[in-house]
N, C-alpha and C positions, 0 to 999 in steps of 0.2 A: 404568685407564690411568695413567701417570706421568704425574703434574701437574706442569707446569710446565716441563719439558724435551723435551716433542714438537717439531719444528723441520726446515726443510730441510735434506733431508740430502745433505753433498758426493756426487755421483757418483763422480767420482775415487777418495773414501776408500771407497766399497763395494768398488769394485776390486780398492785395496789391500787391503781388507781381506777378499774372495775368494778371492784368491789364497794370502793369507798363514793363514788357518783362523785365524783368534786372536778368543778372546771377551774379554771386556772383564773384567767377574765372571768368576772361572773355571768353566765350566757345570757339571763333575760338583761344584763346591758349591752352585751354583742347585741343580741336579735332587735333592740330597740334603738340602737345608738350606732351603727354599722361604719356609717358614711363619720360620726363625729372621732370613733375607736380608728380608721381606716387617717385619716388626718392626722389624731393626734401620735399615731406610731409614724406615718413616715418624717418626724420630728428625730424620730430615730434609724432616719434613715429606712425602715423597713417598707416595702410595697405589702400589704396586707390585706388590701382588696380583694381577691380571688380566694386568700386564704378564711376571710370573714365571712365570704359568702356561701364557701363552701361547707363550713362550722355552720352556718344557718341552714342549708338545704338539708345540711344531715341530720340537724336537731329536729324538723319538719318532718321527715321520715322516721327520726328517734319515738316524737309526741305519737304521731300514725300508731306505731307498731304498740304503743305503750297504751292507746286507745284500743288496740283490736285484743289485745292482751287481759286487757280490764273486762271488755265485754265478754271476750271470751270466760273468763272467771264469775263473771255476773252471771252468765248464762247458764254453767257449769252448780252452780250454787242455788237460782231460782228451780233449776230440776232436780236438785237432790233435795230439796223440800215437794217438791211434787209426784215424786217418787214416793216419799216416803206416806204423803197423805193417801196416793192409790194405792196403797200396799194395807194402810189402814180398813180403808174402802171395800179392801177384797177385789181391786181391780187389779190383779196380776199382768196378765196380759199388755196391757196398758205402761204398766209401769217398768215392765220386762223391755216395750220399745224406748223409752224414755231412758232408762238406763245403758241399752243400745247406744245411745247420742250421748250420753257421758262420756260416754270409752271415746269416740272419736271426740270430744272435745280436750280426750284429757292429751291425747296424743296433737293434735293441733295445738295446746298450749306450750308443749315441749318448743315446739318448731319455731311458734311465735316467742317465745324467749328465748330463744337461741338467739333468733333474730335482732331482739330488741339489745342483748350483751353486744353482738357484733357491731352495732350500731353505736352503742356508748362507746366502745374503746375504738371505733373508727374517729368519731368527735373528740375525745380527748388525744387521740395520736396529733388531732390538728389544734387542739387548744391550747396544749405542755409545751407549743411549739411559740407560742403570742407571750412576748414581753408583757409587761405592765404598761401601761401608758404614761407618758410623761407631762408632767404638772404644765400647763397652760402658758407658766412663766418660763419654761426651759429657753433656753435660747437655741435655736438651728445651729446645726455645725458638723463637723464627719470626725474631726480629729481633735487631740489632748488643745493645741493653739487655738480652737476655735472657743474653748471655756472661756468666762464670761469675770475678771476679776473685780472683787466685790468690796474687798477691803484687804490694805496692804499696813502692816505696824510694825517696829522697831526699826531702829536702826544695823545697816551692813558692818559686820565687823571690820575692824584694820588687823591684818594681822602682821606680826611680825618678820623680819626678813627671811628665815630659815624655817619657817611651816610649811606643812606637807598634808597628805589627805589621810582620811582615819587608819586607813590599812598600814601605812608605815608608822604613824602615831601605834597602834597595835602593837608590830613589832618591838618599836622602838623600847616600850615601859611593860611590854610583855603579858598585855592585859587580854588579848584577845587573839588564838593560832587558829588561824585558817588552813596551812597545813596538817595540822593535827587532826583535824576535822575531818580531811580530804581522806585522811590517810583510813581512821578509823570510819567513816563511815561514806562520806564523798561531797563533793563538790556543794557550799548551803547550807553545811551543817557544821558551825565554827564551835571550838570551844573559848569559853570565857575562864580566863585565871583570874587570882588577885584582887586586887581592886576593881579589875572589870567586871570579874563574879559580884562582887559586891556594888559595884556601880547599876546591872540590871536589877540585884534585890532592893537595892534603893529605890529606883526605877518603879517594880510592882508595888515597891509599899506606899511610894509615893501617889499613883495613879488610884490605888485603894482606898486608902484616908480619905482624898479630897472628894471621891466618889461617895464615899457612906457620909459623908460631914455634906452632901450634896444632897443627901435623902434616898440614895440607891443603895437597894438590899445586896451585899455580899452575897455571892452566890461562887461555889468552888464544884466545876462542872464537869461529867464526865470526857473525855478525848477522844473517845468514838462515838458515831451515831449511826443508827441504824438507817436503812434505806426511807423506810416512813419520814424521817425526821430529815434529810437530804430535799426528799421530795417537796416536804412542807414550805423550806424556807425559800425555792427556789434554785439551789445549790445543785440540783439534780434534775433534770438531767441536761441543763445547761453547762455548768460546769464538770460533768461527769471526767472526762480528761484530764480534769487538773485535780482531781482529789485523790491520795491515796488510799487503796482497797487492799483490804481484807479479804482475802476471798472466799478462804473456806467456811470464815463466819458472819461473813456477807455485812462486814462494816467498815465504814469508813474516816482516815484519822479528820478529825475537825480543821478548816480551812479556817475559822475564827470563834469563838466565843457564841455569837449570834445566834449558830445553831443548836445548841443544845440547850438554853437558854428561851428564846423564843418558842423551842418546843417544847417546855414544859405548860404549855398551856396546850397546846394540840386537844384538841376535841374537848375543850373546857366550855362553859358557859359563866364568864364573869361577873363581877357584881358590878352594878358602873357607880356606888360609891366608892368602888375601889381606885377608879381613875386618879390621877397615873398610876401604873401599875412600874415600878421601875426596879430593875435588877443591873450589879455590876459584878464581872467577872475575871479573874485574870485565869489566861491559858496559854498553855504551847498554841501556835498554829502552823500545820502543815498544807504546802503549798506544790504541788510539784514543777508549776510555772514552765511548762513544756515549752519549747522554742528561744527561749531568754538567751540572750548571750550578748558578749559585746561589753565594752566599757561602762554603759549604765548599771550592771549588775555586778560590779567589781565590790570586794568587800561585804558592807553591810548590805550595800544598797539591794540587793537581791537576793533574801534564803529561802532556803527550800521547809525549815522551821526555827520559828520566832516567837518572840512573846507577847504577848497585848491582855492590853487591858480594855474591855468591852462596856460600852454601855448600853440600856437596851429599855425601851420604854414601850409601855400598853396603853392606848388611850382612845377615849372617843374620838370621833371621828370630826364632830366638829370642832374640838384643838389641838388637831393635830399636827397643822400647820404653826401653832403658835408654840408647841412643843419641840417644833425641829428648831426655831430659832433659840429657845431657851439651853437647845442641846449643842446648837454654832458658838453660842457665847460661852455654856462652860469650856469648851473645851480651847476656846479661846483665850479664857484665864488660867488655864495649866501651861500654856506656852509663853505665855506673860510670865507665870512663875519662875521659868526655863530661863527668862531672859534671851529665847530665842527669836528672833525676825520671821515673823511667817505672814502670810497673805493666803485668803482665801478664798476659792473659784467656786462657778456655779456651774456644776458641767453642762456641758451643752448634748444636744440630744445623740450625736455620737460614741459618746466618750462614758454614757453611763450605764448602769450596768444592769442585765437584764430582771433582777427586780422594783428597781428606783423609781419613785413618779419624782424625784426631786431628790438633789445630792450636791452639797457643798464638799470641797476637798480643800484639805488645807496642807500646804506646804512650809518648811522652814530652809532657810538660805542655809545653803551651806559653802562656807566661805574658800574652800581650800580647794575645793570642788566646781568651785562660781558656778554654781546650779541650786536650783528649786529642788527639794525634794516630799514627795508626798507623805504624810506621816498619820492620815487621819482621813477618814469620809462616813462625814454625817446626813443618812439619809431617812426620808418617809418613803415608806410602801404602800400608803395610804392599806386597800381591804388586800394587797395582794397573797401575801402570805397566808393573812387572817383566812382567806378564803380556799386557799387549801389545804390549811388547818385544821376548819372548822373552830375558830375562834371568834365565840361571839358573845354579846354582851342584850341583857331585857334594857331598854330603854324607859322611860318615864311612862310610856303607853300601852309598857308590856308586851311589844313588839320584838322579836328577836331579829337583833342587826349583825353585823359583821363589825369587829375590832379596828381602829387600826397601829400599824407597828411601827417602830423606828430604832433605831441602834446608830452608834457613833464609835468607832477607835477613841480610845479615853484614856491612853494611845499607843500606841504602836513601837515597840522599842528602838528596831535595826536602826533606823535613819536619824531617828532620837538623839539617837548615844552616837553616831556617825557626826552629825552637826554639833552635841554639846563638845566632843574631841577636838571637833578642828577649828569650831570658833572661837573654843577659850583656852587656846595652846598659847604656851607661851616658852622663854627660855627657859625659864625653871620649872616648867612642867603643864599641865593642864587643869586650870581652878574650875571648881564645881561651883552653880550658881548657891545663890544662900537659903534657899527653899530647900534645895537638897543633899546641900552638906550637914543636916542634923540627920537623915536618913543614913548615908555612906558611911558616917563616923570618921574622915577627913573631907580637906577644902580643897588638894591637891591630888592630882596624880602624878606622881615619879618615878 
């Protein structure tokens, strides 16, 4: 069995995803690659053996029925021309039995597709269930310490004798109430005054600019997505728990950018002079983060909705690996600009997340806090999403392939704005680095 991701499964997305024939892995590399797909997931901890081979015995029985199906039809179609020529003939009789074996073939076709649907949404009940696999270089590991650091830059701030962490900085200059949040809405959902309001508009505008000055298309996306487009990315029904629902109009609020975004391509066929295909977005994102609690979540460090800003690229398959490093290093130079300290990991195969074949996470220090904090994770999905998308591209041989995708936080405010607070506090206030005090329209908060 697959440990750890058996789960109720949406009814809805069987549906969808009966109707639409899409496996999750693509099957002819289950059925061919078993023992290598069976290896490369218990990297993520998952035992997937019985679960691999069960997706293969049912596809066996799938192709059978899909065979008896076809013959059946063949069958049904060489007598209705046979019919039709003894009828010419004047051989009534004849074709009166022949037409006899129609009716029961048409009645046997019912049966046999009944059969063959119970059989696709049997295989994909167990395919929605298979992570993606992870890239060859992941490192082993079960938990966040076992990631793998890759590169660490800036220097630890000093700070002053009377600093404090962002939440009483908040209070203190009145830029961000967490009460008020609580009050009006609950627990994760603060409001921003003041300079703080203008400290996150600085924030997206900043994140924007360096994005479109980057060659990524502006894109301003909608905040709900429909169940189709949950399912595409992955999001669902994996993280079904953690995304807010709409119920009566069966949508749900955006966990990031990514989604809504990524699925504007959904059942496209691309052009591959198009390659990179790259979009950036800024959006609210709503998280419900069920079970959080405790000191780590204090403050910014954990809302329920935040802002980011998205990056999100489309690309062949064979650079798509040298795409996630070009997407490590922009985002690597926004925090350069921050003049914030951060080091970046290569999760390990625990720690990442059920679409990833590969995911850098980058952290920034936060001084007042003497913690890491995450603020960013740049991944490839190599064909995962692509593939149950249907996102694909003709190749130089006219072959149609499968896409592949990637997105990066380009970045993520809460913890941003939580480390720019408490590393550049000072007695007279809190100075904004010099990339984004032309954005804020001051240098200080007071």
């Amino acid at each position: 069995m697959v440990t750890n991701l058996v789960r109720f499964f949406n009814p809805i997305l069987l549906t969808f995803a009966l109707q639409n024939r899409i496996p999750m892995l693509e099957l002819n590399y289950i059925r061919e690659n078993a023992a290598e797909v069976a290896q490369r997931l218990a990297i993520k901890n998952i035992d997937a053996a019985e679960t691999l081979q069960k997706i293969i015995d049912i596809d066996a029985r799938r192709r059978e029925a899909q065979k008896n199906l076809d013959d059946n039809l063949a069958e049904a179609n060489n007598i209705a021309r046979q019919v039709g020529e003894l009828f010419k003939s004047g051989k009534t009789a004849e074709a009166n039995v022949l037409k006899a074996r129609t009716a029961e073939l048409k009645i046997l076709a019912k049966d046999l597709s009944e059969n063959l649907d119970n059989l696709v949404v049997e295989q994909n009940n167990a395919l929605v269930l298979l992570p993606n696999v992870p890239h060859p270089s992941v490192p082993r590991g079960k938990t966040p310490e076992d990631n793998e650091i890759v590169h660490s830059e800036g220097a630890m701030p000093e700070l002053y004798e009377g600093a404090v962490p962002h939440w009483d900085l908040a209070s203190k200059y009145d830029i961000i109430d967490f009460e008020l949040g609580n009050k009006v809405t609950g627990a994760g959902f603060p409001f921003y005054k003041g300079q703080g309001a203008r400290l996150q508009r600085a924030l997206i505008g900043f994140f924007l600019d360096n994005a479109v000055e980057a060659g990524y298309l502006e894109i301003q996306p909608p905040l709900v997505v429909n169940e189709a487009s949950g399912y595409g990315t992955g999001q669902l029904p994996d993280k079904d728990g953690q995304m807010y629902y709409c119920e009566i109009d069966k949508l749900y609020l955006i966990p990031t950018a990514e989604v809504p975004i990524t699925n504007i391509y959904r059942d496209v066929i691309v052009k591959s002079a198009d390659f990179p295909i790259k979009n950036a977005a800024y959006s609210n994102c709503f998280r419900r983060e069920a079970g959080s609690y405790g000191k780590d979540v204090r403050g910014l460090n954990r809302l329920h909705q935040f802002d980011k800003v998205e990056i999100v690229q489309i690309q062949h398959p064979d650079k798509s690996y040298e795409t996630l490093e070009e997407m490590r290093d922009y985002v690597a130079g926004l925090l350069r600009k921050l003049e914030l300290p951060f080091r970046i990991l290569k999760l390990c195969g625990g720690d990442m997340s059920f679409t990833s074949s590969l995911t850098y996470d980058f952290e920034v220090y936060s001084a007042a806090q003497q913690r890491w904090l995450e603020v960013s994770s740049v991944s490839n999905f190599e064909s995962f999403q692509a593939n149950r998308m249907k996102l694909r591209f003709k190749d130089e041989n006219g072959k149609t392939r499968l896409c592949h995708t990637l997105n990066g936080s380009a970045l993520a405010l809460p913890r941003i704005v939580a480390s720019l607070l408490e590393n550049n506090q000072t007695a007279e206030g809190i100075r904004m680095p010099a990339a984004l005090a032309k954005y804020t329209g001051f240098d200080m908060i007071r």
